[in-house]
DRENKE-797628 format. One record per atom (N, C-alpha, C): x, y, z. Coordinates in steps of 0.2 Angstrom, whole numbers, plus 5000, padded with zeros to 4 digits. Layout:
<rs>
<r east="X" north="Y" up="Z"/>
...
</rs>
This chain:
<rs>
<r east="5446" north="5608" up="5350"/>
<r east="5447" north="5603" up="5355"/>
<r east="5444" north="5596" up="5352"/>
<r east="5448" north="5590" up="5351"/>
<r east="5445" north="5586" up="5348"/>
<r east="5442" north="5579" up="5354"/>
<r east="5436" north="5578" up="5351"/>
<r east="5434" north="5571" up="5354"/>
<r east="5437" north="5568" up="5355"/>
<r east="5437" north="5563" up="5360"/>
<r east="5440" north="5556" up="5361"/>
<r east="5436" north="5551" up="5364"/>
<r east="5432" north="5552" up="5366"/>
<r east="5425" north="5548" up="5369"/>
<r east="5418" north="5552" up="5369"/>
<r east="5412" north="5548" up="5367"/>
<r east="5407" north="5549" up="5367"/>
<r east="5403" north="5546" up="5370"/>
<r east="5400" north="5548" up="5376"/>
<r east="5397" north="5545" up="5381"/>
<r east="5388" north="5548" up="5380"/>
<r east="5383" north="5543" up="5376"/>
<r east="5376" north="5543" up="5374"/>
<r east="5375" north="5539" up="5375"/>
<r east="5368" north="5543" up="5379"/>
<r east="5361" north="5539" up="5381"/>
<r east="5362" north="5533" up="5385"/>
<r east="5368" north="5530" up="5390"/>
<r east="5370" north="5527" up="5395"/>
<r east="5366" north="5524" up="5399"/>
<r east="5365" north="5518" up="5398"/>
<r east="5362" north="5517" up="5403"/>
<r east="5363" north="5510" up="5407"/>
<r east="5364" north="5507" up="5413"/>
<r east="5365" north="5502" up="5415"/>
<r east="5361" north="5500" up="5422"/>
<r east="5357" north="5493" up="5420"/>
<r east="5354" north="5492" up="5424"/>
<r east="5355" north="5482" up="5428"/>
<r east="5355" north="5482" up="5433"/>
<r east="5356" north="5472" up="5435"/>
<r east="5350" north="5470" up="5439"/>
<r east="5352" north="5465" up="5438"/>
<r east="5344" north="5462" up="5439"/>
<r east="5347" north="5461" up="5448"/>
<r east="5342" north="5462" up="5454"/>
<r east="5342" north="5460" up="5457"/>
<r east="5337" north="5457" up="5462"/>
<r east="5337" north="5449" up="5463"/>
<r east="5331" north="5447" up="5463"/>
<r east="5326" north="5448" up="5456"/>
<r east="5321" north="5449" up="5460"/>
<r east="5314" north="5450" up="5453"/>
<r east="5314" north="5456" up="5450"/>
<r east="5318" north="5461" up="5452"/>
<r east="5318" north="5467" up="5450"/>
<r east="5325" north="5467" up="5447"/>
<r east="5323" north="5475" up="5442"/>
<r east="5329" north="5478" up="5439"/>
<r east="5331" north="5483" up="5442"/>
<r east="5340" north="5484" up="5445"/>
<r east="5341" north="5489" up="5446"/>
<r east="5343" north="5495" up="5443"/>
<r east="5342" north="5500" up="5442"/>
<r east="5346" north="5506" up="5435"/>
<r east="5351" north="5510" up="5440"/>
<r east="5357" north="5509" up="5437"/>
<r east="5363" north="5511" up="5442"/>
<r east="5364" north="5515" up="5438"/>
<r east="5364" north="5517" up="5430"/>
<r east="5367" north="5522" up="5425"/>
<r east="5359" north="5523" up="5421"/>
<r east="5358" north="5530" up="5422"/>
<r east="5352" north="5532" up="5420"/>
<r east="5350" north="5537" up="5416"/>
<r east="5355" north="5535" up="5408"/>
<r east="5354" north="5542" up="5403"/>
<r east="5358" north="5545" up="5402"/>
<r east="5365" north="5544" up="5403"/>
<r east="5371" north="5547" up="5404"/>
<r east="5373" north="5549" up="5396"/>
<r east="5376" north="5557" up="5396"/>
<r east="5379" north="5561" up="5389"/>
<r east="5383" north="5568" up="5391"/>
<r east="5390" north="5563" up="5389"/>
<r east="5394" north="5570" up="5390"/>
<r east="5400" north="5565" up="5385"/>
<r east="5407" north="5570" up="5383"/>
<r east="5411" north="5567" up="5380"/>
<r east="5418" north="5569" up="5385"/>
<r east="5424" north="5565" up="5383"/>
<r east="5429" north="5565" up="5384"/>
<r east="5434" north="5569" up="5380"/>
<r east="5438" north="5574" up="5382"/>
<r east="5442" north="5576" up="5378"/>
<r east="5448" north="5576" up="5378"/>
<r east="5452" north="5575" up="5371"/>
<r east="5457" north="5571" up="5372"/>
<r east="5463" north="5576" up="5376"/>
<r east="5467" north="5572" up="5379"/>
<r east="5474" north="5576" up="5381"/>
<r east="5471" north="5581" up="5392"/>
<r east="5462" north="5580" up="5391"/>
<r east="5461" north="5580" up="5397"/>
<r east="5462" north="5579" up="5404"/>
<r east="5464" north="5581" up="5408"/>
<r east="5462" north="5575" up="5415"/>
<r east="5454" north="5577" up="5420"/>
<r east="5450" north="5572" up="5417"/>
<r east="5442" north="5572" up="5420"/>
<r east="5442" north="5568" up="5426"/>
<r east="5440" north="5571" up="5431"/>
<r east="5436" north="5569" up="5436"/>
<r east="5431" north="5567" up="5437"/>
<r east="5427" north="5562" up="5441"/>
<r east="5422" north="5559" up="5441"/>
<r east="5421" north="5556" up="5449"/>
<r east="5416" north="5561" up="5451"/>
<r east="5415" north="5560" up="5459"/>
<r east="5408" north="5561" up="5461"/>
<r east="5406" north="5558" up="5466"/>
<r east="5399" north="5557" up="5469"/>
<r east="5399" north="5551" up="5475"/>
<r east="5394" north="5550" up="5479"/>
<r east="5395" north="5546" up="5483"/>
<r east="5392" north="5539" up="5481"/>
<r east="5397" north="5535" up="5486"/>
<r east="5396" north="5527" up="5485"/>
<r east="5389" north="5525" up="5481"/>
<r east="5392" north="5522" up="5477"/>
<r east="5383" north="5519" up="5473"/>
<r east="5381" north="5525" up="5470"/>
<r east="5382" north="5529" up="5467"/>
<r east="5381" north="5534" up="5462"/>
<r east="5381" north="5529" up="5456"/>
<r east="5387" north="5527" up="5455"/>
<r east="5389" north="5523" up="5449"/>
<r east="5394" north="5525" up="5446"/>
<r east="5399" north="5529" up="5449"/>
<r east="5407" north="5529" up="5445"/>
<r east="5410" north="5523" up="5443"/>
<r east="5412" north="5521" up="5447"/>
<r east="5414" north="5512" up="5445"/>
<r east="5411" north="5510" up="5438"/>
<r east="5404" north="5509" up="5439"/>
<r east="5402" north="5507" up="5434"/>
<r east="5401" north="5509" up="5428"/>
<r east="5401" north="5518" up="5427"/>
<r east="5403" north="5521" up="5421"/>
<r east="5409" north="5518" up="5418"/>
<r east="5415" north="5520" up="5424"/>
<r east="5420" north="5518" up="5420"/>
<r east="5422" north="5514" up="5417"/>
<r east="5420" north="5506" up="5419"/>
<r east="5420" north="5501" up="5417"/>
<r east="5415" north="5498" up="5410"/>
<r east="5412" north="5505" up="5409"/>
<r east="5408" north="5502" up="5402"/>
<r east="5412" north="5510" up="5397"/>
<r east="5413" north="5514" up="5401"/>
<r east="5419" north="5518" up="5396"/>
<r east="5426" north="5513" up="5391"/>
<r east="5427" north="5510" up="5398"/>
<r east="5434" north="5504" up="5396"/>
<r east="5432" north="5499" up="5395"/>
<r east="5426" north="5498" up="5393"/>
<r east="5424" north="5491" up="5388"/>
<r east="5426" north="5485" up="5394"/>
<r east="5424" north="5487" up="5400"/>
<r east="5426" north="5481" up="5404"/>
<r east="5417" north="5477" up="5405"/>
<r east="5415" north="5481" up="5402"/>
<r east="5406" north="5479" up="5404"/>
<r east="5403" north="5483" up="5400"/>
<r east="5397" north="5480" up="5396"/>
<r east="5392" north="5483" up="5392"/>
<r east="5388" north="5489" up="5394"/>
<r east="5384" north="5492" up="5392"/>
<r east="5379" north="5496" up="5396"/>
<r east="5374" north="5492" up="5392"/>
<r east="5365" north="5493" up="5397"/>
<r east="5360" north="5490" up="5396"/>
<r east="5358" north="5495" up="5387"/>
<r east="5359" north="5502" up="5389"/>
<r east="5357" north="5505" up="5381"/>
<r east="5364" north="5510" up="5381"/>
<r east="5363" north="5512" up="5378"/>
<r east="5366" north="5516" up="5375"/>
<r east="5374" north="5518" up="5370"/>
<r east="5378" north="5521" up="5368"/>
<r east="5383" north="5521" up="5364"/>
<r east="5390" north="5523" up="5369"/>
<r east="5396" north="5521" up="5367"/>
<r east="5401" north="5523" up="5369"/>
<r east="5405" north="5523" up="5363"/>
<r east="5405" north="5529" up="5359"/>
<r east="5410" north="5532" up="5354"/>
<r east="5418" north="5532" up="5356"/>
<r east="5422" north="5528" up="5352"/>
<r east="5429" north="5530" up="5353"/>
<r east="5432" north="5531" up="5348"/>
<r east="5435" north="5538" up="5346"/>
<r east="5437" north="5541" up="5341"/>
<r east="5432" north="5540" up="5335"/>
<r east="5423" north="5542" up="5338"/>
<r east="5416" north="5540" up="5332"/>
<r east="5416" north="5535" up="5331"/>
<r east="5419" north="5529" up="5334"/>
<r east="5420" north="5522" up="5333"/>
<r east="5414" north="5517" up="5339"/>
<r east="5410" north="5516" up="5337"/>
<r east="5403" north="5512" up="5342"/>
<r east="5408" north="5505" up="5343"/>
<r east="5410" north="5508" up="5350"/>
<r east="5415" north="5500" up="5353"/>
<r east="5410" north="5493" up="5352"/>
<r east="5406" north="5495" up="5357"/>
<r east="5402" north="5491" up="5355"/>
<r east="5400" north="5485" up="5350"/>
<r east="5399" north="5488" up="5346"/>
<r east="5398" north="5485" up="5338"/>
<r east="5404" north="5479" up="5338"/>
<r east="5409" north="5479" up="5343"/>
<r east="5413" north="5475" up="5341"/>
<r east="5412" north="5467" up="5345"/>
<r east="5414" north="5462" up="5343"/>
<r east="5415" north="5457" up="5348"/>
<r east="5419" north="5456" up="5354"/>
<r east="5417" north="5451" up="5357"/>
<r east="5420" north="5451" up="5364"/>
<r east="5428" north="5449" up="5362"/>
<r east="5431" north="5448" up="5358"/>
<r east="5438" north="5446" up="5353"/>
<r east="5441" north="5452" up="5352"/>
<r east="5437" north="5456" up="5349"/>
<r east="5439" north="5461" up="5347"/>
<r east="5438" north="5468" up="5353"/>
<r east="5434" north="5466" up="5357"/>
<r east="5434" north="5471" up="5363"/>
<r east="5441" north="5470" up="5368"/>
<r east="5441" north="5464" up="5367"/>
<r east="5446" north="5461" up="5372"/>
<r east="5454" north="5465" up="5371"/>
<r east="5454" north="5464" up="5363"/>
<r east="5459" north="5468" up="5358"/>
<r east="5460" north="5476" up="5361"/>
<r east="5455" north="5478" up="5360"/>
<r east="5453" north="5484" up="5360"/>
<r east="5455" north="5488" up="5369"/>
<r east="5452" north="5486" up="5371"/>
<r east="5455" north="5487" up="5380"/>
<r east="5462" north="5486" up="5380"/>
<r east="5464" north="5483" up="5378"/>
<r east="5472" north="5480" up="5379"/>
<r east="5477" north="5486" up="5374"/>
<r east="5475" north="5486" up="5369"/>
<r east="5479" north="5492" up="5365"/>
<r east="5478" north="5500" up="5366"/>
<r east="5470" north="5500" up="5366"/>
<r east="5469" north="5509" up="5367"/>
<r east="5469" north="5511" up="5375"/>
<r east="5466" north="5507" up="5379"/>
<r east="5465" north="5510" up="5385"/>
<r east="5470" north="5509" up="5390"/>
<r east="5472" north="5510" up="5395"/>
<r east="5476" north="5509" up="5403"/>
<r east="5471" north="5509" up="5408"/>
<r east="5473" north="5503" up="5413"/>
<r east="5468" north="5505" up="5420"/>
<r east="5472" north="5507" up="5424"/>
<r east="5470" north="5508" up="5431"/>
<r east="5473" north="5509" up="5436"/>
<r east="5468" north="5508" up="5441"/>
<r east="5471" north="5504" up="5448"/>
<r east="5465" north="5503" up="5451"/>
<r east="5467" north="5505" up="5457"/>
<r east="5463" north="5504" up="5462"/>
<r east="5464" north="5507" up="5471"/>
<r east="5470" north="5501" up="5471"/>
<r east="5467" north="5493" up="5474"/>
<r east="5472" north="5490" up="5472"/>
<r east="5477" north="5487" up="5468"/>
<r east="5482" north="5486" up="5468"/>
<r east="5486" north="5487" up="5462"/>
<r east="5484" north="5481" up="5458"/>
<r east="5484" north="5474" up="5457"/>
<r east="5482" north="5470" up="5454"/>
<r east="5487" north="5467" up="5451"/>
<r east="5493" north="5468" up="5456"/>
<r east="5501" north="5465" up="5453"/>
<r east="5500" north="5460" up="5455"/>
<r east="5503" north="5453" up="5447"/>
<r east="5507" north="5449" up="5450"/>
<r east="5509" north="5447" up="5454"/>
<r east="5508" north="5445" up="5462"/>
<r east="5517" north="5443" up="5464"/>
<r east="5520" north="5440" up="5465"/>
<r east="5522" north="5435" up="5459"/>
<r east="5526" north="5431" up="5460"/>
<r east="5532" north="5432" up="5454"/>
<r east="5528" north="5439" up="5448"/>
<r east="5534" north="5443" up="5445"/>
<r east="5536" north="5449" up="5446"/>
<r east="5540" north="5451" up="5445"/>
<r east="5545" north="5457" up="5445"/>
<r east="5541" north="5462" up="5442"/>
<r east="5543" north="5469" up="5446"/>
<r east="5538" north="5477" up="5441"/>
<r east="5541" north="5475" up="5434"/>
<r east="5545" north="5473" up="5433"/>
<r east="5548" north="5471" up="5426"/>
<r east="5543" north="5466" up="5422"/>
<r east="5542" north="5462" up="5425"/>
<r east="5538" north="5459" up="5423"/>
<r east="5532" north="5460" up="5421"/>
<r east="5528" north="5463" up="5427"/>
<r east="5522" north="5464" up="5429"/>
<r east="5522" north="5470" up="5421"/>
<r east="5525" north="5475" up="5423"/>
<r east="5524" north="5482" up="5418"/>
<r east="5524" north="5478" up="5408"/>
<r east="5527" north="5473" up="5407"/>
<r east="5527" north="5471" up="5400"/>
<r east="5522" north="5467" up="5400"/>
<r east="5518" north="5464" up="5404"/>
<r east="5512" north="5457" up="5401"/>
<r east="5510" north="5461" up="5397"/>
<r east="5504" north="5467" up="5396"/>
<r east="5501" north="5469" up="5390"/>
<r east="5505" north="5469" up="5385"/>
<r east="5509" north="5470" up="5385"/>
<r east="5513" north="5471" up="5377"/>
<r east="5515" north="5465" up="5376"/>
<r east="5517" north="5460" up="5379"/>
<r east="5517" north="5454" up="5377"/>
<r east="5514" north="5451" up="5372"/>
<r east="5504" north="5452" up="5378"/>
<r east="5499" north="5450" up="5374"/>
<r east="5497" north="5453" up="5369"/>
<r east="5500" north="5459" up="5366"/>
<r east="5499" north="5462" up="5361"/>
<r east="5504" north="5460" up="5353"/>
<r east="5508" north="5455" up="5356"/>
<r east="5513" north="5449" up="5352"/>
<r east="5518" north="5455" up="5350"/>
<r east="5519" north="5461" up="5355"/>
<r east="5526" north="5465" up="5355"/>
<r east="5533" north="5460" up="5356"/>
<r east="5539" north="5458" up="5353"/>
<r east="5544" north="5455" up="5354"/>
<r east="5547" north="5458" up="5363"/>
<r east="5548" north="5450" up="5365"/>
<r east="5551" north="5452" up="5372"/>
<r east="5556" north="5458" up="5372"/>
<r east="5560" north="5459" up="5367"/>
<r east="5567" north="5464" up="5370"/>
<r east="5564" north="5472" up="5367"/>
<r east="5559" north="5472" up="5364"/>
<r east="5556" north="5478" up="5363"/>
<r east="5554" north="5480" up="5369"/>
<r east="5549" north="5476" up="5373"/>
<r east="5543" north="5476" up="5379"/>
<r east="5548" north="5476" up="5383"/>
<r east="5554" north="5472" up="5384"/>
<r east="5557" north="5474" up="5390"/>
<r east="5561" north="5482" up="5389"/>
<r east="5563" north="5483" up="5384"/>
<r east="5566" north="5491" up="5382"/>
<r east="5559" north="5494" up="5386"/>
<r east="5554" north="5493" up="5384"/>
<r east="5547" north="5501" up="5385"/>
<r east="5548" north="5500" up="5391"/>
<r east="5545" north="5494" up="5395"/>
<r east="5545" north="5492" up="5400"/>
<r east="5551" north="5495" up="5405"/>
<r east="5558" north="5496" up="5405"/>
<r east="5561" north="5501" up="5409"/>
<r east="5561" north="5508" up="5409"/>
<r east="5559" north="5507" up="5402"/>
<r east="5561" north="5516" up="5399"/>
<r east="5554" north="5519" up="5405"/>
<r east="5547" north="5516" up="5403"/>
<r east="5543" north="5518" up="5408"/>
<r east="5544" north="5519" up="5417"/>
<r east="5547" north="5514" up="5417"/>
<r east="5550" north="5511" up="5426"/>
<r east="5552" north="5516" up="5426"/>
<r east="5557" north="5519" up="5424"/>
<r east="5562" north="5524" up="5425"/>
<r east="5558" north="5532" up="5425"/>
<r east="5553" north="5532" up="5421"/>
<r east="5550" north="5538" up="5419"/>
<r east="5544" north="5538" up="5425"/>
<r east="5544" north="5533" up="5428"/>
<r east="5540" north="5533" up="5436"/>
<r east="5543" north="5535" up="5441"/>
<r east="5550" north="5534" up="5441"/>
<r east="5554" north="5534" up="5448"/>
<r east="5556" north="5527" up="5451"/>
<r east="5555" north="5522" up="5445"/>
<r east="5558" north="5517" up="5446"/>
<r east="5563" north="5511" up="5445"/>
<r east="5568" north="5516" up="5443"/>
<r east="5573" north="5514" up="5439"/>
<r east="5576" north="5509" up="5444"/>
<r east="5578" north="5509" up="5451"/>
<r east="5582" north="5504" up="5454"/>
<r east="5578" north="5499" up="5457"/>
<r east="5571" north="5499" up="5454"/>
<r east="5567" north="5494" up="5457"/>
<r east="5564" north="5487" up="5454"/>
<r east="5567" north="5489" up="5448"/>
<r east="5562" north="5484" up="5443"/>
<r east="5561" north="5478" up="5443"/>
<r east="5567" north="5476" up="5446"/>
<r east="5568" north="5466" up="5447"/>
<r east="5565" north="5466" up="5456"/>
<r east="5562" north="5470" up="5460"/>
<r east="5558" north="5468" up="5467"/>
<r east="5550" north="5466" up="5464"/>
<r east="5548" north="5460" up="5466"/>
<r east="5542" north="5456" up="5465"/>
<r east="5538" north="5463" up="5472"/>
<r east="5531" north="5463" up="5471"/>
<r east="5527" north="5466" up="5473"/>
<r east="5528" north="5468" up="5480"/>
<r east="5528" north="5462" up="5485"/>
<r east="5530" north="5458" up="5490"/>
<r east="5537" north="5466" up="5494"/>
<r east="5541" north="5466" up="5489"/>
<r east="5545" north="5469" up="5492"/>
<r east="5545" north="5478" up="5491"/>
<r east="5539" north="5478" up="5488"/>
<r east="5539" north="5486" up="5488"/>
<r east="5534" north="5489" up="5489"/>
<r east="5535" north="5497" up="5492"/>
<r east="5529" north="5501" up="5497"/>
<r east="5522" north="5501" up="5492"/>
<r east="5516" north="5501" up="5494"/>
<r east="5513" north="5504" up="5492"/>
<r east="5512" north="5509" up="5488"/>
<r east="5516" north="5517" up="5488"/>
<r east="5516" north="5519" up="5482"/>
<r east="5520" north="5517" up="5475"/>
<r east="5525" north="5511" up="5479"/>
<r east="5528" north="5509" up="5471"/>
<r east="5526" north="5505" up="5469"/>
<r east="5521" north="5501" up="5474"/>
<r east="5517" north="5498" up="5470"/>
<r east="5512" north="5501" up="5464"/>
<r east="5508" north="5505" up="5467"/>
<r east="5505" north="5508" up="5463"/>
<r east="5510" north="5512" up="5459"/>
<r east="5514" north="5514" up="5457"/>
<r east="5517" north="5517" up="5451"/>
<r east="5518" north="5512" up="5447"/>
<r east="5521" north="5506" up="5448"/>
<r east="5520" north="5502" up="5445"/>
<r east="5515" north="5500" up="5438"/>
<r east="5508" north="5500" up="5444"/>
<r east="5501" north="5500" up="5440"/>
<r east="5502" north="5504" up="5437"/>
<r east="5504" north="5512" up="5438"/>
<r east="5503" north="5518" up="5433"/>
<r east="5509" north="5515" up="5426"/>
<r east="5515" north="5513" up="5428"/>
<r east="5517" north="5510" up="5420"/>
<r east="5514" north="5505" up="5415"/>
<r east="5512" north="5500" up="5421"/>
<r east="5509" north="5494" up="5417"/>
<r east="5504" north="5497" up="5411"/>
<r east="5499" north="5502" up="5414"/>
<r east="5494" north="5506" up="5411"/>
<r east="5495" north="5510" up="5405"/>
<r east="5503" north="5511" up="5407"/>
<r east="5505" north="5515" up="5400"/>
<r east="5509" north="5512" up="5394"/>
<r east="5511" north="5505" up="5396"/>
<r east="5516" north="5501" up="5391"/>
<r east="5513" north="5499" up="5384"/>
<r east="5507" north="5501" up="5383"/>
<r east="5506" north="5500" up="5375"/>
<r east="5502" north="5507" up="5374"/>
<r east="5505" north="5513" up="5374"/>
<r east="5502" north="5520" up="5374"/>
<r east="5495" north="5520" up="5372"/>
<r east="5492" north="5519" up="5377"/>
<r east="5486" north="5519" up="5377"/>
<r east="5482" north="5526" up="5374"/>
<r east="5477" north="5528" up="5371"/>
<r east="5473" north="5533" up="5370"/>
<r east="5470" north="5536" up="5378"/>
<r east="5470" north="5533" up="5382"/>
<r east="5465" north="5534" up="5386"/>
<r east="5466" north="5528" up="5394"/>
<r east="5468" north="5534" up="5399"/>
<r east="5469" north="5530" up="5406"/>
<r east="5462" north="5531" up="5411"/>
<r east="5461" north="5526" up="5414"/>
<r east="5456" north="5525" up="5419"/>
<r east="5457" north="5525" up="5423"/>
<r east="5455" north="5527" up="5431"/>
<r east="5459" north="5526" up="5436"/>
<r east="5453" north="5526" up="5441"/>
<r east="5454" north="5520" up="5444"/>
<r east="5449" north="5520" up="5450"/>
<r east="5450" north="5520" up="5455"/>
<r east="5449" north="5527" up="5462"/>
<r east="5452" north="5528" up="5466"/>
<r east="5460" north="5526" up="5467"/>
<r east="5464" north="5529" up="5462"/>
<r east="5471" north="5529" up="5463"/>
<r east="5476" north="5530" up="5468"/>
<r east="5471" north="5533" up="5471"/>
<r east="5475" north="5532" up="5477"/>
<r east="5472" north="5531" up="5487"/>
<r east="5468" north="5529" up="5483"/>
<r east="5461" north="5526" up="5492"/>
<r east="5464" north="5523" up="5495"/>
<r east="5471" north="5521" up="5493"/>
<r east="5472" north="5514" up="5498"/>
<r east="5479" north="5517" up="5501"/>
<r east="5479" north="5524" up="5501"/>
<r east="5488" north="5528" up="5501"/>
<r east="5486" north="5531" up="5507"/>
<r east="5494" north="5532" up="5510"/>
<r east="5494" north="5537" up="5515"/>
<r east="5493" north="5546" up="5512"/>
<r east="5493" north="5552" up="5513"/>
<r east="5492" north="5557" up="5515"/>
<r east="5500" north="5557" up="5508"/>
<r east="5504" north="5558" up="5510"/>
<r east="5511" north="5559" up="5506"/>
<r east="5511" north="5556" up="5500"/>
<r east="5509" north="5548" up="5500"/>
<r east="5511" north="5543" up="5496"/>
<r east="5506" north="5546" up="5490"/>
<r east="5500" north="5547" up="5491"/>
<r east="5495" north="5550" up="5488"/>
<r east="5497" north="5559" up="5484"/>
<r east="5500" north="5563" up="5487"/>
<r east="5503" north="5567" up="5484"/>
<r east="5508" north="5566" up="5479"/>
<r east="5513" north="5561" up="5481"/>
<r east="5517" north="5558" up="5476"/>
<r east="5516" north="5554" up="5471"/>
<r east="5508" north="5553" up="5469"/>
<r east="5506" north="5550" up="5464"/>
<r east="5502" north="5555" up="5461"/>
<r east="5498" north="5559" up="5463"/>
<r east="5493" north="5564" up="5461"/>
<r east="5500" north="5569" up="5454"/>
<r east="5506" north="5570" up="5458"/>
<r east="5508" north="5571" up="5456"/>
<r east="5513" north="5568" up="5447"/>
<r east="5514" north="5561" up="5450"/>
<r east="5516" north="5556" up="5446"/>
<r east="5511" north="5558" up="5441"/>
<r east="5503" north="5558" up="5439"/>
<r east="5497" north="5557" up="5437"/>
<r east="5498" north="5565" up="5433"/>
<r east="5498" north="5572" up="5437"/>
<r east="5497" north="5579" up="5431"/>
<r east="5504" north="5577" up="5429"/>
<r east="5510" north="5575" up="5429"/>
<r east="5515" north="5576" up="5425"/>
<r east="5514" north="5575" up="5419"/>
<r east="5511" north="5568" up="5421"/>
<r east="5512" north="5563" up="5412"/>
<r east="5504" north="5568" up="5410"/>
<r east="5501" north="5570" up="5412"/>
<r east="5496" north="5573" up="5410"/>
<r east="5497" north="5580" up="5404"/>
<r east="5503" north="5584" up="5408"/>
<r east="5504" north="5590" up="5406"/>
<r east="5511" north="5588" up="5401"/>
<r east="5516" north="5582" up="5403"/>
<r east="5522" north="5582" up="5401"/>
<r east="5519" north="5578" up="5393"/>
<r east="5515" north="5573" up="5394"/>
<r east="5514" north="5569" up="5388"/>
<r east="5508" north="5570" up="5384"/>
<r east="5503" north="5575" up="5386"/>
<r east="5497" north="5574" up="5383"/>
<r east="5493" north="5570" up="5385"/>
<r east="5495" north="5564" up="5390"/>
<r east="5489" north="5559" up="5392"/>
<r east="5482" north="5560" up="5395"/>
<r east="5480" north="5557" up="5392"/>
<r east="5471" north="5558" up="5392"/>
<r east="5468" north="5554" up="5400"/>
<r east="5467" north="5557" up="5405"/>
<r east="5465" north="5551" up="5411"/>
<r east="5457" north="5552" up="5412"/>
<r east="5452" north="5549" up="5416"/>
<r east="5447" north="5551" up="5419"/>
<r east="5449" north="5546" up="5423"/>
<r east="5448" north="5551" up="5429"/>
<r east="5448" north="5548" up="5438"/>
<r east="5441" north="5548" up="5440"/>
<r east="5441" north="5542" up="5445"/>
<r east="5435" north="5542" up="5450"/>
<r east="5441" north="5543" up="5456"/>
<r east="5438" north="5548" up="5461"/>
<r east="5442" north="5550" up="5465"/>
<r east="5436" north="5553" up="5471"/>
<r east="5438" north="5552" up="5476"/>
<r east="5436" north="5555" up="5484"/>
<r east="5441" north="5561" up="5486"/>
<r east="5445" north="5561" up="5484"/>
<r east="5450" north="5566" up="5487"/>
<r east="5449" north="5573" up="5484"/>
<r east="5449" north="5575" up="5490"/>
<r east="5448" north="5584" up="5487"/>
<r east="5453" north="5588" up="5484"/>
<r east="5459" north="5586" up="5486"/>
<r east="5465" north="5589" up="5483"/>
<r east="5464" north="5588" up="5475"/>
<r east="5465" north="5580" up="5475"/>
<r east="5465" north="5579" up="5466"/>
<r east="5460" north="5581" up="5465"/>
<r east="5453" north="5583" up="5466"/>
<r east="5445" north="5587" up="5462"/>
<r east="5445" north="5593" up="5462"/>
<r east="5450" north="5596" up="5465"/>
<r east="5452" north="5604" up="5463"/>
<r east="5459" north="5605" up="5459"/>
<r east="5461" north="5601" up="5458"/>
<r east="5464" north="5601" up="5453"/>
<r east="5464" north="5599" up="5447"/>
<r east="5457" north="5596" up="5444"/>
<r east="5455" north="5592" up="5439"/>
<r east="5453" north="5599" up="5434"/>
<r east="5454" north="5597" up="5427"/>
<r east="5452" north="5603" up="5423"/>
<r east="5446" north="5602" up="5422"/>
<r east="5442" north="5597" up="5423"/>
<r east="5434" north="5598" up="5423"/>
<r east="5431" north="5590" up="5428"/>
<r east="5425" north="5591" up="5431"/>
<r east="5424" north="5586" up="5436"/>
<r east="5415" north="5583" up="5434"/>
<r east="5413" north="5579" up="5434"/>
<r east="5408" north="5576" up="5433"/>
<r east="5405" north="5574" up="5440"/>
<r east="5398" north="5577" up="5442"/>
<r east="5396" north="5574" up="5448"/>
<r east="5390" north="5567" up="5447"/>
<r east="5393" north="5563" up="5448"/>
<r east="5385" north="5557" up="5448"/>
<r east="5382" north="5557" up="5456"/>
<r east="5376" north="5557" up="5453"/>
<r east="5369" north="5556" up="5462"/>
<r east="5364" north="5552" up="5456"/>
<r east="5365" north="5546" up="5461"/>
<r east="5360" north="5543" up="5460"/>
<r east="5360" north="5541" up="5453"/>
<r east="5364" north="5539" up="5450"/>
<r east="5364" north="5537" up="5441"/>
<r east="5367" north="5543" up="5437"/>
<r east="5362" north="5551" up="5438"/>
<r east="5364" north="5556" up="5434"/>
<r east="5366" north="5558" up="5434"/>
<r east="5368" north="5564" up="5430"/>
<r east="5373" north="5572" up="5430"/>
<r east="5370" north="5575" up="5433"/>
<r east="5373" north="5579" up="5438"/>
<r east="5371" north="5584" up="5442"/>
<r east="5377" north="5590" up="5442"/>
</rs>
């Protein structure tokens, strides 16, 4: 089983007011690749926060985050920038689509900004659409489509520069009961079909019992 992330000595603290708060308190466990990990605990555990200093969206106060033995960290905010945009995918509760462009659109900005040519980024770009269940949608602006294709959407966009590694925070908290099956599903395929590496923050029982291993945070730590 090979590493794909190394999560040492973690720790994340904000200042509020005169005081420091310590949200992440000593965190070590790793990531393996081809996995789907869950990460659940209640509100203000610090899931969110993990995950956003796994994805280089925010530093931690100490400690290291290894990717493929590689201390992200050590790199510039230039080069992190880089870094999240090429290796990783997010996915969020809410989707965070453009609306004034097309799933077509929306799904190729990364690759874009990764200086992929437009006719390459619109080729991935449908071939994914289509590999969501979005093949007759591509050209509807946000605006005009359900919830769950919006969020399939986000799950392409996540995927248009083959990420090492997808993030998802509460993927589906914002779904109906169905809509939510429909993606839970969307999410083991590409899991089992392609080898992709996910870690979910997730509340839903269904998706935590079907996770091949699950992380509990209280209060900052592993329990």
């Amino acid at each position: 089983m090979e590493e794909l992330v190394q999560v040492k000595g973690v720790r994340k603290s904000f200042k509020v007011g005169d005081e420091h708060l310590e949200v992440l308190k000593g965190l070590n466990f790793s990531i393996i690749k081809g996995e789907m990990l869950g990460i659940v605990g209640a509100s203000g555990a610090g899931k969110s926060t993990l995950l956003h200093i796994i994805g280089a969206l925010d530093r931690p106060t100490e400690g290291n985050i290894l990717f493929h033995n590689q201390d992200i960290f050590t790199m510039n905010d230039t080069q992190l920038a880089e870094f999240r945009n090429r290796r990783v995918g997010f996915v969020f509760q809410f989707h965070n689509l453009l609306p004034e462009f097309t799933a077509l659109e929306n799904v190729m900005m990364p690759a874009l900004i990764t200086k992929t040519r437009e006719d390459a980024a619109v080729r991935e770009a449908k071939r994914i659409l289509t590999e969501v269940g979005l093949r007759d949608r591509i050209n509807h602006k946000p605006g005009k489509l359900s919830g769950g294709e919006q969020q399939r959407v986000s799950v392409a966009r996540a995927l248009i520069n083959n990420p090492d590694l997808v993030l998802a925070d509460e993927p589906t908290g914002n779904l109906d009961s169905k809509t939510s099956e429909d993606i839970h599903g969307l999410l083991w395929g590409l899991n089992k079909e392609k080898g992709q590496t996910f870690v979910i923050v997730t509340h839903n029982d269904i998706m935590v019992k079907k996770m091949m291993r699950v992380i509990r945070l209280v209060d900052g730590v592993i329990v």
